[in-house]
C-alpha positions as CSV (number, residue, x, y, z in Angstrom):
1,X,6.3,14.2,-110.5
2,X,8.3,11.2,-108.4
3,X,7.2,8.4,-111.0
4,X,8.7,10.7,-113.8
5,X,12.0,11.6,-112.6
6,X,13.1,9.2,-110.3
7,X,16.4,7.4,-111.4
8,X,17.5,10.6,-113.8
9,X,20.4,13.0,-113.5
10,X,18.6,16.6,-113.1
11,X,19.8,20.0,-113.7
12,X,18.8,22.6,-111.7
13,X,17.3,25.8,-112.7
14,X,17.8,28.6,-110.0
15,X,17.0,31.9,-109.1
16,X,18.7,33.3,-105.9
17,X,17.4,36.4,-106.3
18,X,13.8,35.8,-107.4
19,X,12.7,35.1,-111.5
20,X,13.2,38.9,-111.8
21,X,17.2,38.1,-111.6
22,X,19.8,36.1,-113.0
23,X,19.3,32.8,-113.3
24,X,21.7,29.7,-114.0
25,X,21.8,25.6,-113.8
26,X,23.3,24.0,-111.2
27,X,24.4,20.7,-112.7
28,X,27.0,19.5,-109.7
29,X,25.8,18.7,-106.4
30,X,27.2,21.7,-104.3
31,X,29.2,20.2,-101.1
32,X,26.2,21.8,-98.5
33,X,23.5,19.8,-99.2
34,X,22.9,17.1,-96.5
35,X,23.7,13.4,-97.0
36,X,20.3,12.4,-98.0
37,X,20.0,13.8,-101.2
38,X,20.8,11.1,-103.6
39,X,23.7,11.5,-106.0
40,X,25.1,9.9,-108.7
41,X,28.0,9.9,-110.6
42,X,28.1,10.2,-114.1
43,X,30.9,10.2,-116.8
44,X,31.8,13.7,-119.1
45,X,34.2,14.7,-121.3
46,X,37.9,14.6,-119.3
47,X,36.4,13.2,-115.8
48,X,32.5,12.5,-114.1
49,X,30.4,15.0,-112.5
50,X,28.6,14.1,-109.0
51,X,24.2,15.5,-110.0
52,X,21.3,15.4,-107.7
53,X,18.5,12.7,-108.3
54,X,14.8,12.8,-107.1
55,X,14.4,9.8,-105.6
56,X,11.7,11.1,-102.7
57,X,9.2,14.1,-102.2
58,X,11.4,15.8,-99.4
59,X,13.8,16.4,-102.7
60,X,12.3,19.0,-104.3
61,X,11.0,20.4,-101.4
62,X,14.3,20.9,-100.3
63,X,15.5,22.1,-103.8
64,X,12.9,24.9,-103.8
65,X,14.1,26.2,-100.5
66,X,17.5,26.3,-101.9
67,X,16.5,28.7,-104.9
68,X,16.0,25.9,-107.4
69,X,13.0,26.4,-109.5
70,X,12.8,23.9,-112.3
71,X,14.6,20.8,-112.2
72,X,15.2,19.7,-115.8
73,X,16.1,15.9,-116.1
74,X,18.1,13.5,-118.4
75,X,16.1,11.2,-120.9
76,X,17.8,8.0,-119.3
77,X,18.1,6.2,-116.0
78,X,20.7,4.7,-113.5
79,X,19.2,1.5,-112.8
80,X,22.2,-0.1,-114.4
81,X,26.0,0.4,-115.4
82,X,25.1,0.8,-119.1
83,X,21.5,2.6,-118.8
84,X,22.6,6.1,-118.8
85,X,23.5,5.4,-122.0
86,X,20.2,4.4,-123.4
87,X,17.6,6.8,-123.6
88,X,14.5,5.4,-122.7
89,X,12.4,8.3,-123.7
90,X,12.0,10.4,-127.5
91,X,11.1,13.9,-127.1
92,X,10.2,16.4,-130.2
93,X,9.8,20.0,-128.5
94,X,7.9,22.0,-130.3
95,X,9.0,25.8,-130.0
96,X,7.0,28.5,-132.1
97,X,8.9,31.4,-133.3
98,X,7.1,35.3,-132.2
99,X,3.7,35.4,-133.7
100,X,3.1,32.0,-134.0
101,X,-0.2,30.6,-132.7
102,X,-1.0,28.2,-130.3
103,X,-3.2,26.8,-132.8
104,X,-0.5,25.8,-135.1
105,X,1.7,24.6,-132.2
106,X,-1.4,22.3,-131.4
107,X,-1.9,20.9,-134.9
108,X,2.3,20.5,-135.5
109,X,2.0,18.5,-132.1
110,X,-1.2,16.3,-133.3
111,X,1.2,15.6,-136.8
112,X,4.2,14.5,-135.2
113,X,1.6,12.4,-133.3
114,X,0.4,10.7,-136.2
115,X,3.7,9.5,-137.5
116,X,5.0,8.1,-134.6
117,X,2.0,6.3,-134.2
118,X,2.0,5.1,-137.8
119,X,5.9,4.1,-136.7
120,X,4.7,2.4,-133.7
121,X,5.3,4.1,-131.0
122,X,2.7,5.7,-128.4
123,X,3.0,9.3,-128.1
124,X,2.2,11.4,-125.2
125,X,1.9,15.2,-124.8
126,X,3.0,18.1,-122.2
127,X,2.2,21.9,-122.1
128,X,5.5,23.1,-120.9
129,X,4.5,26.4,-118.8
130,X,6.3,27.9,-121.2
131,X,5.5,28.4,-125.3
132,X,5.4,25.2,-126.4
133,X,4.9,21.3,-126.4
134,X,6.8,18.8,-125.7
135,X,5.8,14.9,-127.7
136,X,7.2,12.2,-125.6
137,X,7.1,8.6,-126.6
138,X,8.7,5.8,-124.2
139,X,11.5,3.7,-125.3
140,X,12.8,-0.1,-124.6
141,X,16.1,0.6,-124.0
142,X,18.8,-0.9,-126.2
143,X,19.7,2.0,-128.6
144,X,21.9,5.0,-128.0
145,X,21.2,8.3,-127.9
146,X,23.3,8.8,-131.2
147,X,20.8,6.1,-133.0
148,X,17.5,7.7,-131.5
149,X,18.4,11.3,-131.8
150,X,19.4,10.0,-135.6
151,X,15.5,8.3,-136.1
152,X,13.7,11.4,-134.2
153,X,15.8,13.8,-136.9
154,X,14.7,11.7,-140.1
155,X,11.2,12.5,-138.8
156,X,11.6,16.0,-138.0
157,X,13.1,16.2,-141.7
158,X,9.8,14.6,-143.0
159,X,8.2,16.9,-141.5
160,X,9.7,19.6,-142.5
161,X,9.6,19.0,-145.9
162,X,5.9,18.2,-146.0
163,X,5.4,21.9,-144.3
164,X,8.5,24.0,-144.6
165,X,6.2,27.2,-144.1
166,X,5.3,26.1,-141.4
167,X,7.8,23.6,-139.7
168,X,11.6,24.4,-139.5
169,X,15.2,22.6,-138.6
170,X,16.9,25.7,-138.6
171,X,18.6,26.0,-135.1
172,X,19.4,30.1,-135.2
173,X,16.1,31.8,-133.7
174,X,16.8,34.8,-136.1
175,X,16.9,32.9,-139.1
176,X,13.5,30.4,-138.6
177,X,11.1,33.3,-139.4
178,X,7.2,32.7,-137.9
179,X,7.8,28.9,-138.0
180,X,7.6,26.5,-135.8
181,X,11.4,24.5,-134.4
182,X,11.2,21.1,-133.8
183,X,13.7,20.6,-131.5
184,X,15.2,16.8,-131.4
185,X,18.6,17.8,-129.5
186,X,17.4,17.1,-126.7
187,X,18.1,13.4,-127.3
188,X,21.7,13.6,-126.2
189,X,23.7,12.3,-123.7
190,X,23.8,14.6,-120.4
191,X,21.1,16.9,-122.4
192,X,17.6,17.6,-120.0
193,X,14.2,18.5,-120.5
194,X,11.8,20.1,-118.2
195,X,10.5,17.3,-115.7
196,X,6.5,16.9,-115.9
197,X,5.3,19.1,-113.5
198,X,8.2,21.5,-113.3
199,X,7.3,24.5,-112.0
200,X,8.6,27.4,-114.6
201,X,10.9,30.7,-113.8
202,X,7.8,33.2,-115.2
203,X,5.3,35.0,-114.0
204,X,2.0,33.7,-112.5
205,X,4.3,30.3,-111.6
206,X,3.3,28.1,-114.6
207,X,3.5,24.3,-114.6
208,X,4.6,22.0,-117.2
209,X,1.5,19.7,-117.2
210,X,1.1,16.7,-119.1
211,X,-1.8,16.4,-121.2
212,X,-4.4,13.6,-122.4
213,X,-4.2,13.1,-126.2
214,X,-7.2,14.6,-127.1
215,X,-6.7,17.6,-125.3
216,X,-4.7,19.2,-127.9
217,X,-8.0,19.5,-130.2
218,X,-8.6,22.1,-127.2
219,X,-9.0,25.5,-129.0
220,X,-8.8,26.5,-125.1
221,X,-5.4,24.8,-124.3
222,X,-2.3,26.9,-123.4
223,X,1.1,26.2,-122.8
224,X,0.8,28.1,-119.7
225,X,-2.6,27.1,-118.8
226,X,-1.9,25.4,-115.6
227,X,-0.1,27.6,-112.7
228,X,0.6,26.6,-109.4
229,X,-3.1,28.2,-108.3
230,X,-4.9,25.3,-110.0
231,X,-2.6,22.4,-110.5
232,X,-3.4,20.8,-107.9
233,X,-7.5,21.2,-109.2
234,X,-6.6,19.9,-112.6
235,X,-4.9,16.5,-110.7
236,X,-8.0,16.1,-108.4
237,X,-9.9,16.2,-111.7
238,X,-7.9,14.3,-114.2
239,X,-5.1,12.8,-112.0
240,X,-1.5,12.2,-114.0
241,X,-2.1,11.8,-117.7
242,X,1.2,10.0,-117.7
243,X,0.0,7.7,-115.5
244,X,1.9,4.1,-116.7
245,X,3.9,6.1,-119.5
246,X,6.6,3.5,-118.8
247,X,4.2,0.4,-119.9
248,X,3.8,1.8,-123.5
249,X,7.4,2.0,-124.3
250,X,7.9,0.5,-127.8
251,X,11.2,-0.3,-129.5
252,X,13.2,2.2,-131.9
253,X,11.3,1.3,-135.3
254,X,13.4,0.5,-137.8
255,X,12.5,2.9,-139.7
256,X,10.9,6.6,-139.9
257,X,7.0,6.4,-142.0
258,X,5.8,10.1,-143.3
């Protein structure tokens, strides 16, 4: 997880009294944890918030024995003044309505692929433990989160209207039917995402796993394939998928290509 998160704001997900109860997100760092957690400060609307960063392993190990569950992490860095700014990764989340199969989730997921590639970037893939699948390109910094949340929506629109029974904008669950969302608001300043290999708040303990490419022709694959039994199995076999996701960031194309 360290090479993934390292340098980004997180918000924790936590469960005091066990996934069976209410959970929240912890977004401030609360005054009792020790020195050596790294903070930062970053700005929000009328003032700054102090938020955790996972800078070390003893981190999360810490965070888990503090109730946190999942830590979900900003698409930018700190490594300077202006970087928090700049998102320096593109997510599409793919999240399928009740009754939709993982077999259309895997073939939306190979699609959005396809025109990213044919835009030139280099797109990766996570199972999230959860229902879906996350599509992650890295970014050169240098654009805002305004102008790549912009360039990820004209492709979700594409999308869209290529497969509108299938594919869907509409942001009211009660109103997208048995479609798929594809969900590009994550691409927001102070917005998070589940960090690659986030353990998830459900049962059996799944793990949001990334994925080699051509895993998602996998008739096989799940979103919640991978728990916290056998992650460690799948990593001996196939080590991180993400490994030197950083060295294929691309700039913001110019434009989007259907």
């Amino acid at each position: 997880m360290l090479p993934h998160v390292r340098g980004r704001p997180i918000a924790m997900e936590s469960y005091p009294s066990g996934i069976e109860g209410e959970g929240f997100y912890m977004k401030s760092v609360p005054r009792h944890f020790p020195e050596w957690i790294n903070r930062v400060e970053v700005a929000k609307r009328g003032g700054s918030n102090v938020e955790v960063t996972i800078e070390n392993a003893a981190t999360p190990v810490y965070l888990a024995g503090q109730n946190v569950i999942t830590p979900h992490i900003w698409l930018s860095r700190i490594d300077a003044p202006n970087d928090i700014y700049e998102p320096d990764r593109l997510i599409v989340d793919l999240d399928p309505s009740p009754g939709v199969g993982f077999a259309a989730i895997r073939a939306a997921a190979r699609e959005a692929g396809r025109r990213l590639r044919d835009a030139g970037l280099v797109p990766f893939a996570m199972v999230t433990g959860s229902r879906g699948v996350h599509v992650v390109c890295p970014l050169r910094r240098g654009h805002g989160f305004q102008e790549v949340h912009g360039w990820a929506r004209a492709l979700a629109e594409a999308m869209v209207a290529d497969d509108g029974k299938r594919l869907t904008l509409e942001w009211r669950r009660e109103n997208r039917g048995r479609r798929i969302y594809l969900d590009v608001n994550r691409i927001a300043y102070a917005q998070h995402a589940v960090a690659p290999y986030g353990v998830r708040a459900r049962p059996r303990a799944p793990v949001a796993m990334p994925i080699h490419w051509e895993e998602l022709d996998d008739s096989r694959l799940r979103p919640d394939r991978w728990t916290v039994r056998n992650a460690s199995d799948r990593l001996e076999a196939e080590g991180d998928a993400w490994k030197g996701i950083g060295r294929r960031a691309r700039g913001l194309p110019a434009t989007t290509l259907g």
